[in-house]
Structures are given as C-alpha cells and as structure tokens.
N, C-alpha and C positions, 0 to 999 in steps of 0.2 A: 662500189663502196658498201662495206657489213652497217647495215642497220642498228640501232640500240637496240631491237626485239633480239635479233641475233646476235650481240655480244649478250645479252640477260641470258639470254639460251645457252650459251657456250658456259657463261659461269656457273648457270643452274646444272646442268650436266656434270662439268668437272667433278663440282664440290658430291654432286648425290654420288659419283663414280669415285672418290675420296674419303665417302659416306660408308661406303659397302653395299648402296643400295642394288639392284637388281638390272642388269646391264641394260641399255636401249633393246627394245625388242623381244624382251625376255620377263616382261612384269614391271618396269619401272613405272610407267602411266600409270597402273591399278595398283601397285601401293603407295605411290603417292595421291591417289586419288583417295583411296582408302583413309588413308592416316589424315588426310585435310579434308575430310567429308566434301570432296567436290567431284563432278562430273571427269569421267575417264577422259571426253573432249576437248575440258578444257583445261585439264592437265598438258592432254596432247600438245594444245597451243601453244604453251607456255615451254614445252621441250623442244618444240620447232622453230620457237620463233618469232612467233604470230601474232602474238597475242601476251600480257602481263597480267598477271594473277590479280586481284581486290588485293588492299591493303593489309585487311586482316589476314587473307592467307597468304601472304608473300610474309608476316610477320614470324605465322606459324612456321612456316615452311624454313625459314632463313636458322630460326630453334630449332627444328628436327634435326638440320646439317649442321647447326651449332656454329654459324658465321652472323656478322651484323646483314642486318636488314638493308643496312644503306649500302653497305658495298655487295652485296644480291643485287640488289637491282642498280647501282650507277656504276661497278666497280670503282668508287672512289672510298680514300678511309678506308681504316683497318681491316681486314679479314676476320680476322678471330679478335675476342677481347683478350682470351687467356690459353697461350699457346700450348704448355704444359697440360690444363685441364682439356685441350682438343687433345692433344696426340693422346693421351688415354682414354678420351670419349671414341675417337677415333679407334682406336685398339681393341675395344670392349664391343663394338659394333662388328669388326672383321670376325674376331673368335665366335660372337655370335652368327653369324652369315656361314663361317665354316662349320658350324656343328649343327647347323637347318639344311645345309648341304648335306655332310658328312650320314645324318639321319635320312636324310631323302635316297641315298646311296644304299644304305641300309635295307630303306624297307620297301626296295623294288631288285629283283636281278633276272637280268633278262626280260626286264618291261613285265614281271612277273609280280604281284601285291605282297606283299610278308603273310596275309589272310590264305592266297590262293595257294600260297606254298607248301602253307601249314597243312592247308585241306590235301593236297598231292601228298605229303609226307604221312599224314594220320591216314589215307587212303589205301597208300604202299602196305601200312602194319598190318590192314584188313587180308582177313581168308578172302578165298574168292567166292563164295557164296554170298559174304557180308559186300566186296567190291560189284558184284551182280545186281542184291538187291539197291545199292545205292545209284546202281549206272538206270536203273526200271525210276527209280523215283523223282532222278532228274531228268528222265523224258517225259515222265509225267509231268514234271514241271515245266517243263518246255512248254509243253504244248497246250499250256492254259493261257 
C-alpha cells in the first residue's frame, strides 16, 4: 500500500516536473532547496517520500508551483485557483528554462568555457614568438 508521504511525493514531483523545474537528479533538491532556504536533505525527504515539509514551507513551495497548499499536501480540492493564470505562469517558466538552457549550450562546446575559447581564438591570431612567450609564462605559472 503507497503511503501519504508517497502520494505528497508523487504530487510534489509531478507539479515541479509541470513547473519546468530541474529533472530528479539533475538539480531539483538544490533549487528547491535554494529558493525555500532549507537544507538539500530535507528537501530530499520531501522528494522521496519520507518525510513533509514545516507548514511555512510547503506554503511557500505550493506558490513557487502556483497550486493550493491543500491539495500539495492531501490531494484533495482544487489544484489551481486560476487555470488560465497557471497555463501562462506555467508558459513563462518553460521559455524561461529554455533560454537558461539554450545559454548554457552556448557557452560551452565541447565541455570547452566561452572564456577558454576565446583565449584559443586570440592565441591562434598571435605570431609565434608572441604564442612562445605566452606558452613560458603559463609554465611559469604552473609551477607556482
């Protein structure tokens, strides 16, 4: 038999997965840990299972996802108050998620920094007298 810790889990989950939040296992526990100034542990609990947030932060938390408080935690009663006002809170959160994506895409290629590339590219333009002295002064820096 599913436990209430584990239906509160499963609707905590859905709704942050409905939310745009950040998949299990991928950041979800530390930004919601983040955004409700609480412990990554006891977030954890709360994603598992285990455990039910303090009142104040299941309050906060049930606002961030923009559902009622009561049905977070009992699934009973409404979901949303104003389903029009989710499906574009809902909407404004996704294009946000995709363009913190879309930039994070950006500014790595090849597990490479947009800084480190930059230095490759300005490095390329160098004579090689100028790529000589810069290869002497990062071994000097190395090896400090």
């Amino acid at each position: 038999m599913v436990s209430e810790r584990m239906k509160f889990s499963k609707r905590l989950n859905d709704v942050l997965d409905e939310a745009g939040f950040p998949a299990e296992g991928e950041g979800r526990q530390s930004a919601i840990a983040n955004l409700l100034d609480e412990s990554p542990e006891n977030v954890g609990l709360w994603l598992e299972g285990l455990d039910y947030p303090q009142t104040s932060k299941l309050v906060k938390l049930a606002k961030l996802v923009h559902v009622r408080s009561n049905w977070l935690m009992s699934g009973t009663g409404e979901k949303h108050a104003d389903e029009a006002a989710e499906r574009e809170f809902r909407e404004k959160l996704r294009q946000r998620h995709a363009e913190k994506k879309r930039k994070a895409q950006e500014f790595t290629v090849h597990g490479f920094s947009k800084e480190a590339l930059d230095f490759a590219r300005t490095y390329m333009q160098m004579s090689v007298s100028q790529q000589n002295e810069i290869k002497k002064l990062m071994s000097q820096l190395k090896n400090h």
